[in-house]
C-alpha positions in Angstrom: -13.8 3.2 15.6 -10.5 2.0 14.2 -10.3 2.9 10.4 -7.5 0.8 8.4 -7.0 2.9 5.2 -4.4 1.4 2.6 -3.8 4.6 0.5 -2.1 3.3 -2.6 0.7 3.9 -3.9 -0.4 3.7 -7.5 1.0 0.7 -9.3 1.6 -1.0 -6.0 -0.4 -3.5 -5.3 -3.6 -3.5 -8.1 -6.1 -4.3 -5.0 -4.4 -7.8 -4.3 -4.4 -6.8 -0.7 -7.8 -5.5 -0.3 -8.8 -8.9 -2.5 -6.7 -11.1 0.3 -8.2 -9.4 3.5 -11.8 -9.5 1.8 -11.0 -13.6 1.8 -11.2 -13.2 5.2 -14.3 -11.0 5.5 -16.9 -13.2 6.8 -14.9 -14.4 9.9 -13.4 -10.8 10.0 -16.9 -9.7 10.6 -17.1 -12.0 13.8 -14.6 -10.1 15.1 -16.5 -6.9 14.9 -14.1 -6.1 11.6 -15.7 -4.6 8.4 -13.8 -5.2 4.6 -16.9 -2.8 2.8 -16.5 -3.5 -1.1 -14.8 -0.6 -2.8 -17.6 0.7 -4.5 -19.1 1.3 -1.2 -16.8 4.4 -0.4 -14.1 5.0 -2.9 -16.2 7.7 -4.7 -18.1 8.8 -1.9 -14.6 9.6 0.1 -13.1 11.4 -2.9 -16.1 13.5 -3.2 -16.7 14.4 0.3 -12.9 15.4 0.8 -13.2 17.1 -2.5 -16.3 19.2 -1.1 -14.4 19.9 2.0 -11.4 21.9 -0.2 -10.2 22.9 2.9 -12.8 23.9 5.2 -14.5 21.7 7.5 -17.5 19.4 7.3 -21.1 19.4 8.9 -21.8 18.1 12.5 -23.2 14.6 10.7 -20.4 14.2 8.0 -19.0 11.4 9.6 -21.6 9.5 11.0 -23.5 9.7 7.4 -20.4 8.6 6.0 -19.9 5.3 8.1 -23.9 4.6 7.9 -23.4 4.5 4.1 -20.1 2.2 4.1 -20.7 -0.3 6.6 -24.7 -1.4 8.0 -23.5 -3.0 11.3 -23.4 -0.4 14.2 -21.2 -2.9 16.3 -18.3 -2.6 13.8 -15.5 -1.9 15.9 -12.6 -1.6 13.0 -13.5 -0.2 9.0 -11.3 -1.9 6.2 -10.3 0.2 3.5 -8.3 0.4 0.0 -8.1 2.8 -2.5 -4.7 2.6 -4.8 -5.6 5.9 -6.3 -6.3 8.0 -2.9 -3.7 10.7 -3.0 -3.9 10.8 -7.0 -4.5 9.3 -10.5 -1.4 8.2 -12.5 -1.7 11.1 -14.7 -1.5 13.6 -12.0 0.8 12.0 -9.5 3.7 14.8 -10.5 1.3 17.9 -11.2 3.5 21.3 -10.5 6.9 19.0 -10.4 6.0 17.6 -7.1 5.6 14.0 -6.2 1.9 13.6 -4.9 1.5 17.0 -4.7 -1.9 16.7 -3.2 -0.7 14.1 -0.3 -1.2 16.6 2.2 -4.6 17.7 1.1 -6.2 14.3 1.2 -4.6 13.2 4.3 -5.7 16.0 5.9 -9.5 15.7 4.5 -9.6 12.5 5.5 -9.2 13.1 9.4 -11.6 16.3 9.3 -14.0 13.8 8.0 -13.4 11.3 10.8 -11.9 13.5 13.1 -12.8 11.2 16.4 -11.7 8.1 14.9 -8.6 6.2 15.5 -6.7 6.1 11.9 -3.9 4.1 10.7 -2.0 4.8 7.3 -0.7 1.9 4.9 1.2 2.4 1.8 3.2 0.4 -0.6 6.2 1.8 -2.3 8.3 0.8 -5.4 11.7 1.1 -7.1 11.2 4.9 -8.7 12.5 3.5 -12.1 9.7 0.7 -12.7 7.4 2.8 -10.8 8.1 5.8 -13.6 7.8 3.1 -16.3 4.1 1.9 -14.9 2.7 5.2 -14.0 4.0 6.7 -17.4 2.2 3.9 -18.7 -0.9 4.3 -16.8 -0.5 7.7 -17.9 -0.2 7.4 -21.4 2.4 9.5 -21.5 5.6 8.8 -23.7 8.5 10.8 -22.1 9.5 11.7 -18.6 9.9 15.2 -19.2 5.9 15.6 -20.0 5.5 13.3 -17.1 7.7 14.7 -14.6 8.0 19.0 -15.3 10.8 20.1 -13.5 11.7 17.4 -11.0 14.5 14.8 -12.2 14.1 11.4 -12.0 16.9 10.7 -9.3 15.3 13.4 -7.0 11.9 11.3 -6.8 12.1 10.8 -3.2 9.0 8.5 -1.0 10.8 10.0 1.9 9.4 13.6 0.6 5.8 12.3 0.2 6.0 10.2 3.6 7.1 13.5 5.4 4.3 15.6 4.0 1.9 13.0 4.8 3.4 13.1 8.4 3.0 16.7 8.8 -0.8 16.9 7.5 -1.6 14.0 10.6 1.7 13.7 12.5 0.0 11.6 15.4 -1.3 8.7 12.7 0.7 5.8 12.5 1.6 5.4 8.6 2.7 1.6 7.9 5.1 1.2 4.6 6.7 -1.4 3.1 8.6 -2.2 -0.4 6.6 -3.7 -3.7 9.2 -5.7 -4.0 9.1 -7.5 -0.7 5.3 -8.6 -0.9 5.9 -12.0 -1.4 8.0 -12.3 1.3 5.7 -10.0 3.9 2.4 -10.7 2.1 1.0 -12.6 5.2 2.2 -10.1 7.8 0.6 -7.1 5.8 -2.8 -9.0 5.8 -2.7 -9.4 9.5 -1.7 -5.7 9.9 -3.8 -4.1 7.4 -6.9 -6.4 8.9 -6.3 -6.3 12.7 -6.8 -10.1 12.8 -6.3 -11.6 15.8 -2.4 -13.1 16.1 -4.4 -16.8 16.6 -6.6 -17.0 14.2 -5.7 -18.5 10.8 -6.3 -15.9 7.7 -6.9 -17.0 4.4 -4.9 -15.4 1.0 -1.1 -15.7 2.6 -0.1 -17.0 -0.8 -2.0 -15.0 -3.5 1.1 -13.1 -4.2 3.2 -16.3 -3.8 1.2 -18.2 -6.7 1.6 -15.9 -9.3 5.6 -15.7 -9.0 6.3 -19.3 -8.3 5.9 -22.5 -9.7 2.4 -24.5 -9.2 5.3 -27.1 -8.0 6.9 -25.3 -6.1 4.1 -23.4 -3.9 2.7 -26.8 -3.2 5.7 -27.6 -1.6 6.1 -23.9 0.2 3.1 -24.4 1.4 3.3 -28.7 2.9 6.3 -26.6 4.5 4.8 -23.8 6.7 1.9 -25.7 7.2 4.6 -27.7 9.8 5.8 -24.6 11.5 4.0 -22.8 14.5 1.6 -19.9 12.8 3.8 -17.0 14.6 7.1 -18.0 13.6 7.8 -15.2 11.3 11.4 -15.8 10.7 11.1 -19.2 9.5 7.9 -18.6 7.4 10.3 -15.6 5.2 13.0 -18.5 5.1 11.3 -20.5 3.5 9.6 -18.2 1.1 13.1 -17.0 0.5 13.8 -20.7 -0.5 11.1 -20.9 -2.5 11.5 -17.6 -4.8 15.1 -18.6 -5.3 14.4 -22.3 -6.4 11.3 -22.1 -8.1 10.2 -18.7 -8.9 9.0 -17.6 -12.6 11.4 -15.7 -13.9 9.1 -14.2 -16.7 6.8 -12.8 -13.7 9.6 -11.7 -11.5 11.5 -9.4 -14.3 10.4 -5.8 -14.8 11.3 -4.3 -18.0 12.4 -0.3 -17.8 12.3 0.7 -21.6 11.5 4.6 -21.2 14.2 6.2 -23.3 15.2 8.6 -20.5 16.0 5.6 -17.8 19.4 4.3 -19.0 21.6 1.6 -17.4 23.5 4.2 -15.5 20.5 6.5 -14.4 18.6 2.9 -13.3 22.0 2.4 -11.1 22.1 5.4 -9.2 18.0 5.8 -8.8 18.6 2.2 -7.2 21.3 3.3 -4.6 19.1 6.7 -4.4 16.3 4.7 -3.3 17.9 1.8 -1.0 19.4 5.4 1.0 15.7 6.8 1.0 14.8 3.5 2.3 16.9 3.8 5.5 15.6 7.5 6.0 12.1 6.3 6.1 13.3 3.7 8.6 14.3 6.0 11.0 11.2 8.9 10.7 9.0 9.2 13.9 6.1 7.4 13.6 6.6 5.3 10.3 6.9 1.4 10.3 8.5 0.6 7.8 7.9 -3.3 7.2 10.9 -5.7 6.0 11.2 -8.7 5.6 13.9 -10.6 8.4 13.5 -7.7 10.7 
């Protein structure tokens, strides 16, 4: 079986993915494709990787596993989602290290499916506004409670991407920038899914409508509607268009108003991060997903 598993990161995405593919569920499920509802297997995964701690599970693991998730024995590809996978806000930088427990649960994971064909997807974010949210998820006031011994401008997705590489070096992993969804948001649901390249999906603009004018998506979408489903290029174009013409500015801004992220730290954790980016571009094995590429 193919298993699709988005693994967060926290403060990412807030399930909108998982919410667009499951708009697609019923003629995913023609296609042999299963989009379980969360509550189906996010607890029972953290648990059973939890029992594992590090040894390995009984002959039936799996196969109870997949008869509790999903009913149909004919499902050829298993949809999953879980933001909070490798850790809670509160615990993302436990011991000073960024996902700390990455390893661990990637790892778990493929002893608990360790026949199945598994394919990584994570969302990342600018480390300043992804500080401010997790902080705030958190409850947690200062960085220095939040963070123990690792600066800010060290907080590297390259470091967590690696880790995750070395616990299941043969899984493709599939990235891509929070700040690029509305631009990729269609591509990731094809991806993430497994649809078939011909077949209309449904969703392509849930990101879309929240950051642009009712006006304005209306047009967006009169617009693609013209062009041939797999022209890629043109579709981003004209989101591009869109977001510069009509987007919200209000829903577009994020505010950074944790004492220890000033102007000048915000500056250099954005260079920091646009370097990182083209480190991850070039690691074995990872795809990272931009837009106009």
């Amino acid at each position: 079986m193919q298993i699709a598993f988005h693994i967060g990161a926290n403060c990412t995405d807030e399930d909108r993915l998982l919410k667009s593919v499951l708009r697609n569920a019923d003629t995913l499920l023609q296609e042999g494709i299963a989009v379980p509802g969360p509550g189906r297997y996010r607890k029972l995964l953290r648990e059973a990787i939890d029992a594992l701690d590090g040894g390995r599970p009984t002959a039936d693991a799996r196969d109870v596993l997949v008869d509790a998730i999903v009913e149909d024995d004919k499902i050829t590809r298993l949809v999953l989602s879980n933001d909070n996978f490798l850790t809670v806000p509160r615990r993302i930088f436990d011991h000073g290290v960024f996902y700390h427990q990455a390893e661990k649960k990637v790892h778990g994971l493929h002893s608990l499916f360790p026949n199945d064909d598994i394919t990584l997807f994570m969302g990342m974010r600018h480390p300043a506004s992804f500080l401010q949210e997790t902080a705030t998820r958190a409850g947690v006031t200062g960085l220095n409670e939040y963070l123990g011994l690792l600066p800010p401008l060290e907080l590297r997705w390259s470091d967590v991407i690696r880790r995750i590489k070395r616990a299941a070096p043969r899984t493709p992993l599939y990235v891509w920038c929070n700040e690029d969804t509305p631009l990729i948001w269609e591509e990731l649901i094809r991806l993430f899914s497994g649809v078939p390249a011909d077949m209309p999906v449904a969703g392509q603009f849930d990101v879309l409508s929240g950051v642009v004018s009712a006006e304005g998506l209306a047009l967006l979408t009169s617009r693609i509607a013209a062009l041939d489903h797999d022209d890629v290029d043109a579709r981003q174009d004209l989101i591009a268009e869109a977001l510069e013409t009509h987007a919200l500015p209000e829903q577009l801004e994020e505010s950074i108003d944790l004492p220890e992220l000033n102007e000048d730290l915000v500056r250099a954790m954005t260079e920091s991060y646009e370097a990182d980016l083209d480190l991850i571009g070039r690691m074995e094995g990872v795809e990272l997903i931009l837009p106009f590429d």
